[in-house]
C-alpha positions as CSV (number, residue, x, y, z in Angstrom):
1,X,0.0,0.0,0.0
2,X,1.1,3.6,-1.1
3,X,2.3,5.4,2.2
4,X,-0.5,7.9,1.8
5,X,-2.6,5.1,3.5
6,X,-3.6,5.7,7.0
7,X,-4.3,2.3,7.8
8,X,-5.0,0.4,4.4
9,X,-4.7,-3.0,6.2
10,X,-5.4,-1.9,9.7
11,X,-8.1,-4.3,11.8
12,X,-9.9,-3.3,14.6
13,X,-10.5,-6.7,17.0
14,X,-13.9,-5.2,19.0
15,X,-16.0,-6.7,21.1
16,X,-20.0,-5.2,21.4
17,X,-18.8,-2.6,23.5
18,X,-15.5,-1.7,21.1
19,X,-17.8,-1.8,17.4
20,X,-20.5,0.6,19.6
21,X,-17.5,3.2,20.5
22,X,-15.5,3.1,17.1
23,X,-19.3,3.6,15.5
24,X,-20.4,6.4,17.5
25,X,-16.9,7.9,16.7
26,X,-17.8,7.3,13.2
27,X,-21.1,8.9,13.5
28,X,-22.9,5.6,12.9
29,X,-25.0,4.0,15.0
30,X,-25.3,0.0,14.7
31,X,-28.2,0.3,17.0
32,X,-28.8,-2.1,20.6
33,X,-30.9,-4.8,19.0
34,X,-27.3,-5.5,16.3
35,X,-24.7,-7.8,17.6
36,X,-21.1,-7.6,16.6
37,X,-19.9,-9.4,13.6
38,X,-18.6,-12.9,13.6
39,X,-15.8,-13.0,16.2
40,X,-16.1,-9.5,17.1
41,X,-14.1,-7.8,14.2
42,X,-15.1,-5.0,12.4
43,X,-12.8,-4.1,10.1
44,X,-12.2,-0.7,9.4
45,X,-10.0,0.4,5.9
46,X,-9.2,3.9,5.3
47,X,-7.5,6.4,3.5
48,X,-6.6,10.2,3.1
49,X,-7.8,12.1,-0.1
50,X,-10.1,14.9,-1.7
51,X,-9.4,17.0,1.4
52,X,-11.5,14.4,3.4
53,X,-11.0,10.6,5.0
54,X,-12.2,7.9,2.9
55,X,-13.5,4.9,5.1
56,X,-14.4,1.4,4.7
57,X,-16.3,-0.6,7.1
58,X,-16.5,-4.1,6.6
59,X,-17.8,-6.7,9.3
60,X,-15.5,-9.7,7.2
61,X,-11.7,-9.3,8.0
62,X,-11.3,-11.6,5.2
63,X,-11.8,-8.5,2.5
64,X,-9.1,-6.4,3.6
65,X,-7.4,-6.9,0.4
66,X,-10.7,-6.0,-1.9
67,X,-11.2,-2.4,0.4
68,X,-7.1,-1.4,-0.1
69,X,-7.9,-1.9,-3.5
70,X,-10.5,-0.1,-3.8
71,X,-9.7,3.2,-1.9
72,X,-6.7,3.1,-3.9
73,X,-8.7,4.0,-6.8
74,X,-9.6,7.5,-4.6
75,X,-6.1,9.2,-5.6
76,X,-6.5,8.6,-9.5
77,X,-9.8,10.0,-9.2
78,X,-9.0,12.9,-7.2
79,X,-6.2,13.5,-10.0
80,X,-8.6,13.2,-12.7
81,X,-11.5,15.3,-10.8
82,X,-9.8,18.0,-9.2
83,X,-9.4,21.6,-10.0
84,X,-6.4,22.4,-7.9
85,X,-4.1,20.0,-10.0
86,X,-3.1,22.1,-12.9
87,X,-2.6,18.6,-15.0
88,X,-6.1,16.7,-13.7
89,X,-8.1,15.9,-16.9
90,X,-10.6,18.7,-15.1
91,X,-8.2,21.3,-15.2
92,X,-7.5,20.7,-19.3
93,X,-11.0,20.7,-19.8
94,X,-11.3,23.9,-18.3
95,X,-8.7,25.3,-19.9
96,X,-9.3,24.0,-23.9
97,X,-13.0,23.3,-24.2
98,X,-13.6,26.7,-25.2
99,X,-11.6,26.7,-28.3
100,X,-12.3,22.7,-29.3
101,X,-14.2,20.1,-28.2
102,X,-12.4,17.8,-25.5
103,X,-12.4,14.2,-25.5
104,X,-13.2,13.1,-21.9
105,X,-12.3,9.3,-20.5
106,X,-15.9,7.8,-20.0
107,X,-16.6,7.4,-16.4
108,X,-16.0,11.5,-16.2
109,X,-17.8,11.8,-19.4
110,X,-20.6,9.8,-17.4
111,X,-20.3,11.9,-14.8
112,X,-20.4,15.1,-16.5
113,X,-24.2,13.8,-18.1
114,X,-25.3,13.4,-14.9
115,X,-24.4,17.1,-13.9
116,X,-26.3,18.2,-16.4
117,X,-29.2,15.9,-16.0
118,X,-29.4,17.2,-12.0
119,X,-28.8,20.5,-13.5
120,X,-31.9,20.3,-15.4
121,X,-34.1,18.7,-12.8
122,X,-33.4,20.9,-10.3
123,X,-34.0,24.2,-11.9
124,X,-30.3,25.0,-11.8
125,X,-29.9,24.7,-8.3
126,X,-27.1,22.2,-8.6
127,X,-24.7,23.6,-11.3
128,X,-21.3,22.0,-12.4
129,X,-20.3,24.6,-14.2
130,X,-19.8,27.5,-11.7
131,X,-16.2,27.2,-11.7
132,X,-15.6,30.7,-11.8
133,X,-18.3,31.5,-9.1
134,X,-16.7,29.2,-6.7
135,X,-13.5,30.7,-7.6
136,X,-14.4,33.8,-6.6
137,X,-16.0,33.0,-3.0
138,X,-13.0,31.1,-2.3
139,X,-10.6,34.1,-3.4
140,X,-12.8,36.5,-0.9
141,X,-12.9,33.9,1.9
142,X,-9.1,34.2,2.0
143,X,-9.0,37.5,1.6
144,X,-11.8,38.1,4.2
145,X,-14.0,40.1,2.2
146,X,-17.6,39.8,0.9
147,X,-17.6,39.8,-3.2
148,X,-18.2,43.2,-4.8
149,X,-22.1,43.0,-6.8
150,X,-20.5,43.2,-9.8
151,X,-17.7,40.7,-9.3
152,X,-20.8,38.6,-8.6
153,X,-22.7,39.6,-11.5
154,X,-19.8,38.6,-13.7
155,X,-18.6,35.2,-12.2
156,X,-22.7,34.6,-12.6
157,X,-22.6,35.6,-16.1
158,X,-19.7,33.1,-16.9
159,X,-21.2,29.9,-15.6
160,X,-23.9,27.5,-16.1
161,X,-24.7,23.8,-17.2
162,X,-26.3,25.8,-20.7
163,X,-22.9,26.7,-21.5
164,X,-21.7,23.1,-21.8
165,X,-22.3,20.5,-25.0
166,X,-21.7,17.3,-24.2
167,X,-21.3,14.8,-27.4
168,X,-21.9,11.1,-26.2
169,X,-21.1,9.4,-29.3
170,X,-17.8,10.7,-29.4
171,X,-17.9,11.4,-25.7
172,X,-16.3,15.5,-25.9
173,X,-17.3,18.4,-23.9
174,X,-17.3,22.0,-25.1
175,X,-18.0,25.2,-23.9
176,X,-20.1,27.7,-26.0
177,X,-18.6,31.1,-24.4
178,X,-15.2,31.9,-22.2
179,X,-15.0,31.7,-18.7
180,X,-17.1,29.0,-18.3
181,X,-15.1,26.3,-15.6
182,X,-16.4,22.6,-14.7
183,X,-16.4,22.3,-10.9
184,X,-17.1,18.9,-9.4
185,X,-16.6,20.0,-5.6
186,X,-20.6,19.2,-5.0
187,X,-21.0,15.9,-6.7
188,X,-16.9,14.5,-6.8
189,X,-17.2,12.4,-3.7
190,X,-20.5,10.6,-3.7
191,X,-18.4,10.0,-7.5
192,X,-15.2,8.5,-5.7
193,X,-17.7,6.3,-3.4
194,X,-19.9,4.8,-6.0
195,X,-16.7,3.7,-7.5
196,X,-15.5,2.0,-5.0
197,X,-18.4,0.4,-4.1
198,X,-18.4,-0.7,-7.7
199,X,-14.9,-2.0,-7.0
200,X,-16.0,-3.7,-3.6
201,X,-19.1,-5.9,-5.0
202,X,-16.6,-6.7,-8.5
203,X,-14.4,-8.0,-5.4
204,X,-17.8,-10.4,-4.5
205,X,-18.0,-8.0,-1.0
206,X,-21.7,-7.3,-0.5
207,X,-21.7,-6.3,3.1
208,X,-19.5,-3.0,3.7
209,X,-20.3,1.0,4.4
210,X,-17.9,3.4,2.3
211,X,-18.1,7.3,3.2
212,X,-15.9,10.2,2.2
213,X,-15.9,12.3,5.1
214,X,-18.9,10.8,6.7
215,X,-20.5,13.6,4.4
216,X,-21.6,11.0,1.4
217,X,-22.1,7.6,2.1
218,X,-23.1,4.3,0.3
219,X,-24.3,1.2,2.3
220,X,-24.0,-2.0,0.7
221,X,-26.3,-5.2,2.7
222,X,-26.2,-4.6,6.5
223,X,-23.6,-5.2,9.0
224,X,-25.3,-8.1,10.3
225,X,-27.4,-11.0,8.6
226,X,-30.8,-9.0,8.1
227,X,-29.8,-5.4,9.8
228,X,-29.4,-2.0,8.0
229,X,-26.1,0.5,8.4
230,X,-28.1,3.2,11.2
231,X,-26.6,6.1,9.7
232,X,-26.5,9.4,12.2
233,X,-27.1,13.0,10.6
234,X,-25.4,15.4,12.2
235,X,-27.0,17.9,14.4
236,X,-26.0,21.6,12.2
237,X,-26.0,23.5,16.0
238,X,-24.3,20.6,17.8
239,X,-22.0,18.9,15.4
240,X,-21.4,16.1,18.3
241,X,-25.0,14.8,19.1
242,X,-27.2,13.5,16.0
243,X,-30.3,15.0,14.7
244,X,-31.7,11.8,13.5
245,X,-30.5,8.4,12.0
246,X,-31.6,6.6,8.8
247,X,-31.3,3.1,8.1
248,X,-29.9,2.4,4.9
249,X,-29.8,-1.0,2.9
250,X,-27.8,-0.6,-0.6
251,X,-28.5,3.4,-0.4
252,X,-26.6,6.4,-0.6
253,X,-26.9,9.6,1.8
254,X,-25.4,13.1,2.0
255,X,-25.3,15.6,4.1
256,X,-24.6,19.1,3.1
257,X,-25.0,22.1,6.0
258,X,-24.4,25.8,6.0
259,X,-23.0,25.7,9.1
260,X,-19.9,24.2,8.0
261,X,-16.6,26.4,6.3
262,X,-18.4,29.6,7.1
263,X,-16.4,33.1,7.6
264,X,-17.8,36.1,8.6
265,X,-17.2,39.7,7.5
266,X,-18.3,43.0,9.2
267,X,-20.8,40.4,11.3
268,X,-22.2,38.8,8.2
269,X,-21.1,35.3,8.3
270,X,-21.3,33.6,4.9
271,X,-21.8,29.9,4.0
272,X,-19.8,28.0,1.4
273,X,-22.8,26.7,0.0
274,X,-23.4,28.6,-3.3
275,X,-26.6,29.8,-4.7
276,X,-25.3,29.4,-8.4
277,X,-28.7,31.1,-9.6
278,X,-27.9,34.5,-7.6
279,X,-24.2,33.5,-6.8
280,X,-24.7,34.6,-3.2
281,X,-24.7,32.2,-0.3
282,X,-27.7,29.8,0.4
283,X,-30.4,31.0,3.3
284,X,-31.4,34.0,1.7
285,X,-34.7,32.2,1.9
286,X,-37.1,32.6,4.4
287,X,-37.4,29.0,5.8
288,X,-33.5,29.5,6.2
289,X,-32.4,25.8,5.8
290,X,-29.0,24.7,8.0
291,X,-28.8,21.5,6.2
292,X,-30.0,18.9,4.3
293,X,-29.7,15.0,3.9
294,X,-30.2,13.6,0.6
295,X,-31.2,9.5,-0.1
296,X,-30.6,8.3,-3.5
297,X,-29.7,5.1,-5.3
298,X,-26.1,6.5,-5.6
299,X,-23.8,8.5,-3.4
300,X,-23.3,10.6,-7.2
301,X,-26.8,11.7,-7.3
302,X,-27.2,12.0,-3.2
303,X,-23.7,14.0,-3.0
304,X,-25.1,16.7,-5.9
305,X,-29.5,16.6,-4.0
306,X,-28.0,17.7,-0.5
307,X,-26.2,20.6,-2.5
308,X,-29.7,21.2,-4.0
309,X,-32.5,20.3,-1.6
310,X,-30.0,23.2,0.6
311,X,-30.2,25.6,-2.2
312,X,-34.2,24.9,-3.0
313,X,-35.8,25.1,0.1
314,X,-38.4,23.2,1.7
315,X,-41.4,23.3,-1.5
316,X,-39.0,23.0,-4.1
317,X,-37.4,20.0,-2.5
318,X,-40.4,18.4,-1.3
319,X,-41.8,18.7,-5.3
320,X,-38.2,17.3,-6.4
321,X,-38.8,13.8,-4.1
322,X,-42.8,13.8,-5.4
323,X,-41.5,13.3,-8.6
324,X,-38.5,10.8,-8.4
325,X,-39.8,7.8,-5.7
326,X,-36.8,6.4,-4.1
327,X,-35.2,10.2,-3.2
328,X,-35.6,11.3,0.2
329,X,-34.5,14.6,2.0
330,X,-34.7,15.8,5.3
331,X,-34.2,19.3,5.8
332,X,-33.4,21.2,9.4
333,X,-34.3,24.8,9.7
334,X,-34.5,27.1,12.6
335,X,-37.7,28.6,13.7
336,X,-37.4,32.2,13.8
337,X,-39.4,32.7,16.9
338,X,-39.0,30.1,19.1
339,X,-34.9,29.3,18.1
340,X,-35.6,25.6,18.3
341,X,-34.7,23.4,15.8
342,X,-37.1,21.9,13.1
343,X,-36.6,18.6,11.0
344,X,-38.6,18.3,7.8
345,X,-38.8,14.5,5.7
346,X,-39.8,14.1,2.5
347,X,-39.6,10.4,1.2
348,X,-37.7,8.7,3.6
349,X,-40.3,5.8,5.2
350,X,-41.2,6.3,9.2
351,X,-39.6,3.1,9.9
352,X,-36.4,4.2,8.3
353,X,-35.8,7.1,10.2
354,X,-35.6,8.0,14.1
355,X,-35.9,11.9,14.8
356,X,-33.9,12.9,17.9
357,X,-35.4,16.3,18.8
């Protein structure tokens, strides 16, 4: 294993007590009624990359060498998706499809199409293609200053899923104007997850939860003959006590929240969470959403709804899960009056999911 690993072939030997610690740790919860996996092991595979810890959990020690392999496939991806690399595949795009149209290897290709598919279904809300936006936000966060209208008003007018052609038979990507940037910050990890949980079941693993970050997740079978992965969402006020936890059984979940990366100038504190429509921070709504969970069939699509449902609001994400069954989202706001918190679902099943306040 490449010495980036943290502990690629690392076991942890638990007994009840031991798998309940490392999983509240983990911000999963394997619930009282679960008992530890055969012989007490749970073994837990992970890695550094993307800015985040990739984690496998696995309750067979026997498939330690299927989960190295697999997160080792995280630091080719994050070469290939990331915009900080000058020589990812990414950073040519952005830098050639203006002039010609760019021939993209076909998993990015694949991902790119379903950018532009979420970009479509969700009214822009989710947008790929506001490199230059996020560019922007990131340059004033580290200069601690807000963004000047018309800096706004520019990085706006440079951006947008419309702006990109996308040529599946011969699998290229163009841009119709400059300026325009792919971004895959939103969408990249749920990406790296559903790959190697790809990798994992190729492997004949069926049982395992991968997460990148504990942000986007992917549960493959249970770990336990007939039990879901309990799944804690993180409380936005008190990042240390869950909100709620979802079961999951071969589903992915997300969490996106305003809360986090914040910075706050002249007493206006601004989230990194990006209206792309406005290009100023999301909660400029009036239910004032502090995060979101997204279910989905993939960690890809749930990664990119949390991003959304955060950006949409309670009505537009509610109308988003009436019209694809299988999404969920649970939004948490704060009530204006009373401060307390308030937990919105839409689509998850009651028996899937435990509120905690």
């Amino acid at each position: 294993m490449a010495s980036r690993d943290l502990a690629a072939t690392r076991r942890e030997f638990l007994g009840a007590r031991g798998l309940g610690a490392l999983a509240a740790a983990l911000g999963l919860d394997l619930g009282g009624d679960i008992e530890a996996p055969a012989c007490g092991e749970l073994l837990v595979v992970c890695r550094a990359a993307m800015a985040c810890r990739f984690e496998i959990l696995l309750p067979d020690s026997s498939l330690a060498a299927a989960a190295g392999e697999a997160l080792a496939l995280v630091d080719d991806l994050e070469q290939q998706l990331s915009v900080f690399k000058p020589d990812s595949e990414l950073s040519a795009i952005n830098r050639s499809a203006c002039e010609r149209p760019v021939e993209v290897e076909h998993g990015l290709f694949a991902l790119l199409e379903t950018c532009a598919r979420l970009w479509a279904e969700t009214s822009g809300s989710f947008d790929a293609a506001q490199g230059a936006l996020s560019a922007l936000w990131r340059c004033c966060r580290k200069e601690g200053r807000a963004p000047r209208p018309e800096e706004i008003e520019a990085a706006v007018s440079q951006g947008g899923m419309q702006h990109v052609i996308l040529d599946p038979p011969r699998k290229t990507v163009a841009f119709t104007r400059p300026g325009v940037a792919l971004n895959l910050g939103a969408i990249g990890k749920g990406y790296a997850v559903d790959r190697i949980c790809h990798h994992l079941r190729a492997g004949g693993v069926r049982n395992a939860l991968a997460h990148a970050g504990h942000s986007s997740i992917f549960a493959m079978g249970g770990p336990a003959p007939g039990q879901p992965w309990l799944v804690s969402v993180e409380n936005p006020q008190s990042p240390d006590e869950p909100i709620a936890k979802i079961a999951l059984r071969d589903q992915a979940m997300a969490t996106s929240a305003a809360t986090h990366q914040a910075y706050e100038v002249d007493g206006h504190r601004y989230g990194h969470i990006i209206d792309p429509r406005i290009g100023r921070p999301a909660g400029w709504r009036a239910d004032k959403v502090l995060s979101a969970t997204a279910i989905a069939s993939t960690a890809t699509e749930a990664d990119a709804l949390s991003t959304a449902f955060h950006i949409m609001g309670l009505e537009q994400a509610a109308a988003y899960c009436e019209r694809n069954p299988g999404v969920g989202a649970l939004i948490v706001r704060r009530d204006e009056e009373s401060g307390n918190l308030q937990v919105t679902n839409f689509g998850i099943p009651p028996g899937a999911l435990e509120v905690l306040v």
